[in-house]
ZAROKE-503461 format. One record per residue (C-alpha): residue in one letter; chain; x, y, z. Coordinates in nm, 3 decimals, padded with zeros to 5 digits, always signed. Layout:
@rest = A kette = A u = X v = Y w = Z .
...
***
This chain:
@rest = X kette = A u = +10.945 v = +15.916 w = +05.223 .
@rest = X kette = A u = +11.143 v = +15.930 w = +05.577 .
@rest = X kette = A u = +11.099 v = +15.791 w = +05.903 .
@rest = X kette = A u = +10.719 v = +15.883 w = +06.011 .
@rest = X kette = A u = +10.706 v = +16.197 w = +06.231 .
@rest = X kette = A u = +10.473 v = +16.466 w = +06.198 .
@rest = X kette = A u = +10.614 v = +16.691 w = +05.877 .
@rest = X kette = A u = +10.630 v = +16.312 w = +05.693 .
@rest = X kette = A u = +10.443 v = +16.035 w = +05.828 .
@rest = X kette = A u = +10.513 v = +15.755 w = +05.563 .
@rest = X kette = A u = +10.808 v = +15.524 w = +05.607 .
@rest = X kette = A u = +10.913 v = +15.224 w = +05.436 .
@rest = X kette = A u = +11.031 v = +14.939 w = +05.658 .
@rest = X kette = A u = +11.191 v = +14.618 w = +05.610 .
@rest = X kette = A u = +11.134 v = +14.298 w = +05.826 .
@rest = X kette = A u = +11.398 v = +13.987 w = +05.811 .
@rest = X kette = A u = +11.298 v = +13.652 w = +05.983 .
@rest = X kette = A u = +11.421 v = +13.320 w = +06.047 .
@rest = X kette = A u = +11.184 v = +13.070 w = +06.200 .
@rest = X kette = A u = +11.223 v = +12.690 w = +06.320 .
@rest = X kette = A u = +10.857 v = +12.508 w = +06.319 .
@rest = X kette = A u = +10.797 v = +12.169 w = +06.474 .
@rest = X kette = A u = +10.527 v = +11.940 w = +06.594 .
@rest = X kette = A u = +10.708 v = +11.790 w = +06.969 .
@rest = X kette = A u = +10.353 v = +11.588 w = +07.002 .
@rest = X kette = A u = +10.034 v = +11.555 w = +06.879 .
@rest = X kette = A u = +09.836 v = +11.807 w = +06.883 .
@rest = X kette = A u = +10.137 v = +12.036 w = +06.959 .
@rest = X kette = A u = +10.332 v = +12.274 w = +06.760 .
@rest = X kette = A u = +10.625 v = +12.458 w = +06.812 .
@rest = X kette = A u = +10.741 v = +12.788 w = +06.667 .
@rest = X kette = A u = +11.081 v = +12.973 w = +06.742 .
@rest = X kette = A u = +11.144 v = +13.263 w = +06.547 .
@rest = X kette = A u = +11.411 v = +13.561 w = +06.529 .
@rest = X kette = A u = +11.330 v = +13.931 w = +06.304 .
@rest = X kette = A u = +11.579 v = +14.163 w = +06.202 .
@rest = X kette = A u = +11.388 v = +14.503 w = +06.097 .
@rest = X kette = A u = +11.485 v = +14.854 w = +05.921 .
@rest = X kette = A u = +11.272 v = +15.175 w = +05.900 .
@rest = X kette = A u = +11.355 v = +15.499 w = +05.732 .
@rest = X kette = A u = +11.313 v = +15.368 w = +05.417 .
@rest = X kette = A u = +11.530 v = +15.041 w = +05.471 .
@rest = X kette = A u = +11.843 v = +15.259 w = +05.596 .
@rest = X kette = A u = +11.830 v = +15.227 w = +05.982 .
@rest = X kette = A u = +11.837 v = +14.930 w = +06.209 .
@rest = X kette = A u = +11.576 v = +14.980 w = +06.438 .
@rest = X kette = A u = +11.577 v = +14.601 w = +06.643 .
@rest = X kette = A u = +11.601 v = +14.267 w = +06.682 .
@rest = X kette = A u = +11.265 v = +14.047 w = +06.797 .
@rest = X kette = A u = +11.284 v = +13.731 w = +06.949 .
@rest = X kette = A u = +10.977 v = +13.467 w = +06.987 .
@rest = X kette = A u = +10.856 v = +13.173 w = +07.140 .
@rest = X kette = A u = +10.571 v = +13.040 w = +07.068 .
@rest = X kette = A u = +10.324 v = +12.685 w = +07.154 .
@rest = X kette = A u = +09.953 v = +12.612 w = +06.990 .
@rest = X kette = A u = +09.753 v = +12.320 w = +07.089 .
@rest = X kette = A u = +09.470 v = +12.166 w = +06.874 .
@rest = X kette = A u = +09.114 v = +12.154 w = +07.109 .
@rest = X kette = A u = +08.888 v = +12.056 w = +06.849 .
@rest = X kette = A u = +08.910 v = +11.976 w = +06.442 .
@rest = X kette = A u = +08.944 v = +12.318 w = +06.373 .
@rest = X kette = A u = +08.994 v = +12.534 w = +06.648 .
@rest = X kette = A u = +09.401 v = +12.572 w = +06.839 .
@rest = X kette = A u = +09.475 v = +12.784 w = +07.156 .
@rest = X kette = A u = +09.813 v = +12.999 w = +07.134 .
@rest = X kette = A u = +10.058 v = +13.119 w = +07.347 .
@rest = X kette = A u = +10.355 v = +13.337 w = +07.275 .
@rest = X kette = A u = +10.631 v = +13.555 w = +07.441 .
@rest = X kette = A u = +10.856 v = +13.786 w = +07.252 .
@rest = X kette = A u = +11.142 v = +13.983 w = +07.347 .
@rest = X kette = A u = +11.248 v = +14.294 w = +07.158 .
@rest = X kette = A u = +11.545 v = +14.478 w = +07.179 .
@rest = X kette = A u = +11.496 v = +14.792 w = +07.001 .
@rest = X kette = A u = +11.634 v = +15.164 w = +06.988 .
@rest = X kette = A u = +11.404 v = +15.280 w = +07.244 .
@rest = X kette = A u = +11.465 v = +14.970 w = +07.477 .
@rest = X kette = A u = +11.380 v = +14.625 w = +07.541 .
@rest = X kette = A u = +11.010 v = +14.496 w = +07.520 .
@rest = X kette = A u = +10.852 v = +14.218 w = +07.668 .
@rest = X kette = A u = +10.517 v = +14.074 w = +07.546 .
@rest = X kette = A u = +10.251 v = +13.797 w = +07.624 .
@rest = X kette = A u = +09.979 v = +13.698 w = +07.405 .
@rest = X kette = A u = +09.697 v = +13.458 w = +07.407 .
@rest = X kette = A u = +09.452 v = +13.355 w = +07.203 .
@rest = X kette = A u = +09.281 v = +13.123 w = +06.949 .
@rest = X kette = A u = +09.327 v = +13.001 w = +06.597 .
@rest = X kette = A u = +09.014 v = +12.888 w = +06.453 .
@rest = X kette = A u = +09.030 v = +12.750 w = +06.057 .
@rest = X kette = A u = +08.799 v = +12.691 w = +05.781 .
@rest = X kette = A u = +08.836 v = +12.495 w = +05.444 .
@rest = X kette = A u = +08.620 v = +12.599 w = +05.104 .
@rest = X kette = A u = +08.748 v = +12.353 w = +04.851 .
@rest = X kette = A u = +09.105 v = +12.478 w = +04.784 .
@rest = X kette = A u = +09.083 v = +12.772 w = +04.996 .
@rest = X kette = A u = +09.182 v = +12.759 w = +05.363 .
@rest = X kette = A u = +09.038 v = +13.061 w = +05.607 .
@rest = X kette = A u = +09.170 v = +13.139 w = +05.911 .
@rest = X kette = A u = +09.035 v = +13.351 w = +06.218 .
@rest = X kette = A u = +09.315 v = +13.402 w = +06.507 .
@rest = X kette = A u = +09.247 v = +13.610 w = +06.825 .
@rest = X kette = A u = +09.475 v = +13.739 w = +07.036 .
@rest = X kette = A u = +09.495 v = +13.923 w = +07.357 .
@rest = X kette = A u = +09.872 v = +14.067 w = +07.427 .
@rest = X kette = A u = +10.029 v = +14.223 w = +07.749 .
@rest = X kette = A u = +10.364 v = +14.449 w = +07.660 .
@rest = X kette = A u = +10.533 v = +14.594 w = +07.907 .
@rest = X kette = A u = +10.859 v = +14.850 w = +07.777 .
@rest = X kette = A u = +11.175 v = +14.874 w = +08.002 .
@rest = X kette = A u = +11.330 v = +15.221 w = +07.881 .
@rest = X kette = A u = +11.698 v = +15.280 w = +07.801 .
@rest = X kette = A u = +11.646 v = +15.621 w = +08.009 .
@rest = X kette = A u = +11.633 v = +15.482 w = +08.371 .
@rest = X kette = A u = +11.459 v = +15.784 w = +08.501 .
@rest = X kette = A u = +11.112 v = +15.662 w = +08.312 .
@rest = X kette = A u = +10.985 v = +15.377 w = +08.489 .
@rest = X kette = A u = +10.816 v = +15.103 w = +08.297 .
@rest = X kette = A u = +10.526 v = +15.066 w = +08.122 .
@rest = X kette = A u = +10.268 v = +14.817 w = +08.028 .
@rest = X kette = A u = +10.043 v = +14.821 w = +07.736 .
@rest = X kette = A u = +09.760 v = +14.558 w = +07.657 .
@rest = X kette = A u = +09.552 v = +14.516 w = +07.294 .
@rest = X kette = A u = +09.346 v = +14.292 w = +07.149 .
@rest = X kette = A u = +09.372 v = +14.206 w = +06.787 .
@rest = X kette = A u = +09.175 v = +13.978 w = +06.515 .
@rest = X kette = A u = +09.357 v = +13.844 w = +06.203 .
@rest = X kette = A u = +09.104 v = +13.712 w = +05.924 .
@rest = X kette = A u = +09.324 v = +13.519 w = +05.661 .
@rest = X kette = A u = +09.297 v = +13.354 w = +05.398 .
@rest = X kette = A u = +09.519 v = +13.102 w = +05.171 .
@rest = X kette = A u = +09.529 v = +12.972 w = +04.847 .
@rest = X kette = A u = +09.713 v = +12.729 w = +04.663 .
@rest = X kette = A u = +09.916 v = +12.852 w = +04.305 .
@rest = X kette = A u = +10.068 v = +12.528 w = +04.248 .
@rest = X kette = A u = +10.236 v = +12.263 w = +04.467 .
@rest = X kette = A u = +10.517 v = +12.447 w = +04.598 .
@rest = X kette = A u = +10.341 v = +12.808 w = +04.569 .
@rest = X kette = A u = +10.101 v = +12.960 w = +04.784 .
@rest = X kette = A u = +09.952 v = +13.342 w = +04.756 .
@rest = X kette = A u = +09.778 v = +13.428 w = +05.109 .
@rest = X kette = A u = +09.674 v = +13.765 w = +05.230 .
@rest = X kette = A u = +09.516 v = +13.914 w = +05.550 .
@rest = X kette = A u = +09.358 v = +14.200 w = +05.729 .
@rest = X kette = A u = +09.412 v = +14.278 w = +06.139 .
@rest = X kette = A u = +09.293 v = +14.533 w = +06.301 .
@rest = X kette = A u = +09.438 v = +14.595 w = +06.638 .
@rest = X kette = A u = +09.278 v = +14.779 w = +06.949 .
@rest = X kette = A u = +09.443 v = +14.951 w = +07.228 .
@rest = X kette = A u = +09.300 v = +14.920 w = +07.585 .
@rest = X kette = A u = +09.254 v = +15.240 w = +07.691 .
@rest = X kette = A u = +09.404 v = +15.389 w = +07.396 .
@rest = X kette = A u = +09.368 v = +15.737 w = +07.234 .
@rest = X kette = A u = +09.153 v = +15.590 w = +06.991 .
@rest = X kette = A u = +08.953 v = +15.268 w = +06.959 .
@rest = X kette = A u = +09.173 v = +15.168 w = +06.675 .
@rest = X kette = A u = +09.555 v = +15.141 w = +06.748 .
@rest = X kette = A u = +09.673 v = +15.039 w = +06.429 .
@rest = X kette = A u = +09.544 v = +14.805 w = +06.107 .
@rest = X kette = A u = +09.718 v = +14.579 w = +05.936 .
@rest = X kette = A u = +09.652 v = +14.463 w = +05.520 .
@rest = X kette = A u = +09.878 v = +14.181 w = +05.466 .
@rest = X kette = A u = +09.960 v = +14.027 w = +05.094 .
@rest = X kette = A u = +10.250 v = +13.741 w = +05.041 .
@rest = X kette = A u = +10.328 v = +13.418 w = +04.850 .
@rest = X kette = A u = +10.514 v = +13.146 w = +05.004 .
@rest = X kette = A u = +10.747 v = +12.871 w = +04.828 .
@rest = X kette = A u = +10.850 v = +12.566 w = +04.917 .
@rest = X kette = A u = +11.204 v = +12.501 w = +04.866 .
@rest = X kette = A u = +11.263 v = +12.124 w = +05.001 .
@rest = X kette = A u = +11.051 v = +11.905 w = +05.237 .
@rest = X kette = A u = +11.157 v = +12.158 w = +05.516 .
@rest = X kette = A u = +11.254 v = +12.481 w = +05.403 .
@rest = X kette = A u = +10.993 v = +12.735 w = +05.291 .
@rest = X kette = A u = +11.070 v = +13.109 w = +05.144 .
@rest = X kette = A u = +10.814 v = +13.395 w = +05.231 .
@rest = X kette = A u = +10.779 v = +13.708 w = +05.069 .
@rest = X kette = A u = +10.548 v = +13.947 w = +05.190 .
@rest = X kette = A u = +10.388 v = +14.351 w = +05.183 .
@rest = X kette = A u = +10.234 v = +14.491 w = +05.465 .
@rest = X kette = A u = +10.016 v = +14.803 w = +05.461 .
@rest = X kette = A u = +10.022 v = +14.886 w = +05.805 .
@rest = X kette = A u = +09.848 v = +15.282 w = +05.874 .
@rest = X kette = A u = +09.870 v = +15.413 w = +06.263 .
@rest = X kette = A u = +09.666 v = +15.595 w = +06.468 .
@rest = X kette = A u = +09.826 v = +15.591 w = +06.827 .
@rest = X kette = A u = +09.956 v = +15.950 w = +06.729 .
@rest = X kette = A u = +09.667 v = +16.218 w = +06.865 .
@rest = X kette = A u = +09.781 v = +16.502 w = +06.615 .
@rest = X kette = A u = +09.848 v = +16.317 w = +06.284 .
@rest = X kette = A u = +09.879 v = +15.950 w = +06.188 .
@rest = X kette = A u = +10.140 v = +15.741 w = +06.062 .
@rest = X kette = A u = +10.158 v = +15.474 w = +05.762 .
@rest = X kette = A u = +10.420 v = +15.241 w = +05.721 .
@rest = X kette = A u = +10.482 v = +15.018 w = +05.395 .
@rest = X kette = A u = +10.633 v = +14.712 w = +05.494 .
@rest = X kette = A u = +10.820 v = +14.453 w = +05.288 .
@rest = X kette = A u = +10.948 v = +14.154 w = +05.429 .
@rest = X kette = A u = +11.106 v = +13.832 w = +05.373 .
@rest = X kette = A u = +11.151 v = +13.540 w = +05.588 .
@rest = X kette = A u = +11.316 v = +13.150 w = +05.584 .
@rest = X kette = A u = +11.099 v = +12.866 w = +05.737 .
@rest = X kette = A u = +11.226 v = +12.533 w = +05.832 .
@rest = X kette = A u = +10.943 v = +12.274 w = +05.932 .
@rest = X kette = A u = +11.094 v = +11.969 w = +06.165 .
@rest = X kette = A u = +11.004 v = +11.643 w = +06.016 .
@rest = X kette = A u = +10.961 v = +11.293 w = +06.103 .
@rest = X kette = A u = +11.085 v = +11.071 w = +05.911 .
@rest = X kette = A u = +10.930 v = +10.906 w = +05.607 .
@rest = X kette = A u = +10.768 v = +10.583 w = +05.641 .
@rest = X kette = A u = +10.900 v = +10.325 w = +05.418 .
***
């Protein structure tokens, strides 16, 4: 496998994150989070994404989100908007999830001469999580993503599979595979294999005595 291109559209990727996760109020949560990612088969840097991100809890089970992310990759720096819902379900010890998102991206190119452009989808994550043991939790998803006025109703589809661990009362390690095929291509598509690993640290209050 190489980096996808027409001759050889399958490429292995690898994504890197560090997150910080708190909770500044009630009914608020925080999320900052940086990604280091690889393509062509793990061997090429290919950018670095920065997030921001605030969810509020409306009712029991349903949270509005908001999110912007800057990426600085190969091909430029990205800027993206998205905003949407989190809605969540529990069936005895499994926990379903439905999030909705609408997203604004708008590309500034390395190559001044192209002038800048701006890209909105819609995507829908159904999730769902279930508990191994106390520490260990297996969780897996599928997302499919649409592209306003894209070449095809479908941009791209995500099938998501990962366990998580919990280290300490903070710290949490997760290990992940994403199946991620494209179709944004109008001659061929493209399918990506992604494996990733990230380190979460949750914000706590203090213990009551």
């Amino acid at each position: 496998m190489g980096q996808a291109s027409f001759d050889d559209p399958v490429d292995m990727q690898g994504w890197y994150a560090l997150s910080f996760n708190c909770a500044p109020a009630k009914k608020w949560k925080l999320e900052a989070d940086y990604q280091y990612r690889t393509i062509n088969n793990l061997n090429t840097y290919n950018g670095s994404y920065m997030s921001l991100g605030v969810s509020r809890k409306v009712i029991k089970n349903l949270d509005l989100l908001a999110e912007y992310r800057l990426a600085l990759v190969n091909k430029g720096t990205y800027h993206r908007g998205s905003f949407g819902f989190q809605y969540g379900l529990d069936v005895k010890k499994l926990e379903f999830g439905l999030r909705g998102l609408f997203q604004n991206q708008v590309q500034d190119f390395d190559d001044t001469a192209k002038p800048s452009q701006s890209e909105g989808y819609v995507r829908f994550r159904l999730g769902a999580k279930y508990p191994l043991s106390k520490n260990v939790t297996l969780y897996g998803s599928v997302e499919p993503i649409f592209k306003i006025n894209g070449i095809f109703i479908t941009d791209n589809w995500r099938d998501q599979i990962g366990i998580k661990y919990k280290i300490n009362r903070n710290w949490k390690l997760d290990a992940f595979y994403i199946y991620r095929p494209d179709y944004a291509k109008r001659s061929y598509n493209r399918y990506f294999h992604i494996l990733g690993l990230g380190l979460e640290y949750y914000l706590k209050g203090k213990k009551k005595a």
